[in-house]
Each structure stands twice: as C-alpha cells, then as structure tokens.
N, C-alpha and C positions, 0 to 999 in steps of 0.2 A: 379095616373094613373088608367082609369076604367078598369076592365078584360079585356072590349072587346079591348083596344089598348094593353094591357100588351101580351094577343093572341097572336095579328098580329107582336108584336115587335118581339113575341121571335121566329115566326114561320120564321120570316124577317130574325135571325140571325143564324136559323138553315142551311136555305137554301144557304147562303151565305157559311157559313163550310163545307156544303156539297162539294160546287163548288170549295172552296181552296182545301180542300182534292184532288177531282178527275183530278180538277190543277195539282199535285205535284205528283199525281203515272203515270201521261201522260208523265211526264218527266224524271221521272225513268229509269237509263238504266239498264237494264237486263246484269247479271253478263256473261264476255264473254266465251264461250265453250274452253274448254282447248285444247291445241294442241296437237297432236298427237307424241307419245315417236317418236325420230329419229334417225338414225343411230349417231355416233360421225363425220363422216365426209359424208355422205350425208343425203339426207329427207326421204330415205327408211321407214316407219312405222314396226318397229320389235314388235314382241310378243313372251312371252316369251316361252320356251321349256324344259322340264324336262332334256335333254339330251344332245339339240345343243345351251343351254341358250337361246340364238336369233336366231328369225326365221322371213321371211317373205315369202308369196306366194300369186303372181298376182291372179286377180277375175278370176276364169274358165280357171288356169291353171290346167294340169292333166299330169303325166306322161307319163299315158298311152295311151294317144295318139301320142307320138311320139317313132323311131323307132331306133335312135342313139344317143351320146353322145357324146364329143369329150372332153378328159381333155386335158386342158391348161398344160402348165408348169409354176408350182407355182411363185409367186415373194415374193422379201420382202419389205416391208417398217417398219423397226424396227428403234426406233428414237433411245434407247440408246443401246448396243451393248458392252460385253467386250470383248477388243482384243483376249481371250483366249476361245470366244465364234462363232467365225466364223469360223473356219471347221466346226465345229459341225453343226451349221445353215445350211449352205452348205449340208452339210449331211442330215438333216432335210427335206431341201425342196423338196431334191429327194426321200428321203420314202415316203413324205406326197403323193407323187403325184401316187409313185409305189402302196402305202396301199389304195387309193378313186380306183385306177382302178382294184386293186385286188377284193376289198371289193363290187363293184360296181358287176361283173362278177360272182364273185360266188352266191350272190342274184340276180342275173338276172334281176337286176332291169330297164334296158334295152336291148334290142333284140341286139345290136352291142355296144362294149365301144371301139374306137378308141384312139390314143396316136397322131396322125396326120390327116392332110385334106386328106392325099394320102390313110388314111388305110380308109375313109370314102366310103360307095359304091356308084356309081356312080347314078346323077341322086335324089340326097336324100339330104335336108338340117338338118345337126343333132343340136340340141340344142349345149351350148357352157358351158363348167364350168371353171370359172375364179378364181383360187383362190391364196390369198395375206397373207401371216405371216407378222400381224403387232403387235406381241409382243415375246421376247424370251429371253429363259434362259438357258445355256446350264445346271446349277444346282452347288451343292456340295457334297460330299460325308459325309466331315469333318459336315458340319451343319447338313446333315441327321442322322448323329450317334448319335448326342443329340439331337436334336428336328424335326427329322423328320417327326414323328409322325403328328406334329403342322405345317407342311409346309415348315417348314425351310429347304433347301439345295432341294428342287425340281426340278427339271426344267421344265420350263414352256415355252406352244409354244399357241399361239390365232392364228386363222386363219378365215379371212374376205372371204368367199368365195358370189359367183352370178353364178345362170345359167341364159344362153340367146338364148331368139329363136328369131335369127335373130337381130334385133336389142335392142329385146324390152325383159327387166329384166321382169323373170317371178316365181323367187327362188332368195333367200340372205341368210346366216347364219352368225352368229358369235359366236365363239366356242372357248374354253379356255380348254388346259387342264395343269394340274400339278401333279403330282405323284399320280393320284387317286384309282390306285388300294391300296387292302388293304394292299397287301406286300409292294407295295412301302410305306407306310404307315410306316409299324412296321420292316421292315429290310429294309431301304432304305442307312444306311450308311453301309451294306456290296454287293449293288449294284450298277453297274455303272451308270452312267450319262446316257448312250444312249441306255440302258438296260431299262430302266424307260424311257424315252421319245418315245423307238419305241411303247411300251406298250401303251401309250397315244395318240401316233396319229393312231394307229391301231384300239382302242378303239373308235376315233374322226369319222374315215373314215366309221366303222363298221355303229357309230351312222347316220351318214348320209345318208348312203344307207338305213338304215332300217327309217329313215324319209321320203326319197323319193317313199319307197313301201305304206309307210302307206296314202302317199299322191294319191299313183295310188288305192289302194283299198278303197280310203273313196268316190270316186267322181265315 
C-alpha cells in the first residue's frame, strides 16, 4: 500500500471512531437526581435539626408575621402500646399540649397562644398547630437501675407535629425524646417513669418554641 493510500486509510478509520464514540455518549443517560428525604408517612422534605431531629419550613414562611396561634389537642397514633402504658399516654398527651402552650407564652413567641377558636380575637386568622404522638413508652424503673445509663428502662414519647396558615403547611417537626437528661441518665432507676417523661416533653416543647423564635429572627 503507498503512504498516500495508507494516510487516507487511517484518517478513514479515525473519523469513523470519532463518530461511534459521539454515537454512544448521545446515548448516555445521565445518572437520575436523587429524591428528596420524606417524611415516613407523607412527601414533606425534612432536614435535619440538632434539637427537634426533623424539621421542615415552607419558602417565605416567617413567624413573625403572624399574630396568634391556636394549639390543637394532641392525638395519638401509636401502632404498638402496652396495656400498662395507656393512662400514662393519656397523661402524656395532655402535658404535651399544657407544656407547647406554656413554653410557647413565656418566650412570647407569639402575640396571643389560644387553647380554642373562642379564645382567638375576633376578626384574626391564627395559624394552627396540629400535633400526633406516634411513638411511646411509658418506661421501666427495674431496667433503668441496670442499664439506664444505656437507654434501657426510658420512656419514650416522638411527636409528629405541623403548623397551618389556613390550609397550607408551613412548619412540620419530628421529635423523639427518651430519658435525655443527664439524671435521667445516671439515677433513672430511683426515678419515676412520669418524672422523666415530663422532663422530656418539657425539654421537647421548650425546644420548639425556641425553633420557632429563631425562625422569626433569621427572616
């Protein structure tokens, strides 16, 4: 074969490589964007929080723009439950709700915190706070004496809560606590069960209002 066909051959077979090449990355799909973390039982987008774990807050919501509040009365949806654990629940869900509107009120984290539509002042739409215990424990004392340190004998309460202006969710939490003080920690089997729980949703309540303030003074 002379150079000059040997040239054209090979130039022949470059160009042709070239073309399979840009063939095959046209057809490349592009790896798909991952989805967005979501709640366990709806598409809320949560991120995390050093204090309420899960957090969400609608684009260009603010607290401080609104003027009341109105808490709900908690519910439950707890899948497993031991019979020797519902008073206490019961008992539970009415602190949680006594401790968000105390805790709410002494940080003033809004101008009126209502308990009903009646105590709301007329003339005013107050946002809404809906909140759910979907997990609980009333605890042990007997576990806490050996391993409470480690968890064991706690009691544990998660609460799924949402505020709403109007229709439209503009706050979501999910928040977990279990014996996380430090006494409950290292004397929790010479503490009672609801001795340590109120501690924890006090703790919970405290932490959300002071979530709600930081949301009125970053915006």
């Amino acid at each position: 074969m002379s150079p000059q066909c040997y040239t054209a051959t090979r130039r022949w077979w470059i160009m042709l490589l070239v073309i399979a090449m840009t063939g095959c990355a046209s057809t490349t799909t592009p790896p798909p964007t991952p989805a967005p973390t979501s709640t366990d039982r709806d598409t809320v987008p949560y991120r995390a929080d050093a204090h309420l774990q899960k957090v969400w807050l609608a684009e260009g919501f603010s607290v401080q723009r609104h003027q009341s509040l109105l808490v709900l009365e908690p519910r439950t949806d707890v899948a497993k439950l031991n019979p020797d654990g519902v008073e206490n629940l019961r008992w539970a869900r009415a602190l949680l709700r006594d401790e968000v509107v105390k805790a709410l009120r002494a940080k003033r984290v809004f101008p009126a915190v209502a308990l009903t539509p009646s105590d709301v002042a007329p003339g005013t739409r107050p946002l809404r706070l809906e909140t759910t215990i979907i997990e609980y424990e009333k605890g042990g004392g007997g576990a806490r004496f050996f391993a409470g340190a480690h968890g064991a004998g706690q009691p544990v309460i998660r609460v799924r809560g949402r505020v709403i202006d109007g229709e439209r969710p503009v706050f979501a939490f999910d928040a977990r606590r279990s014996g996380d003080s430090g006494l409950s920690r290292a004397f929790g089997g010479y503490r009672g069960d609801r001795a340590i729980q109120e501690e924890d949703i006090r703790d919970l309540a405290s932490d959300l209002a002071d979530f709600l303030i930081r949301n009125a003074s970053a915006r």
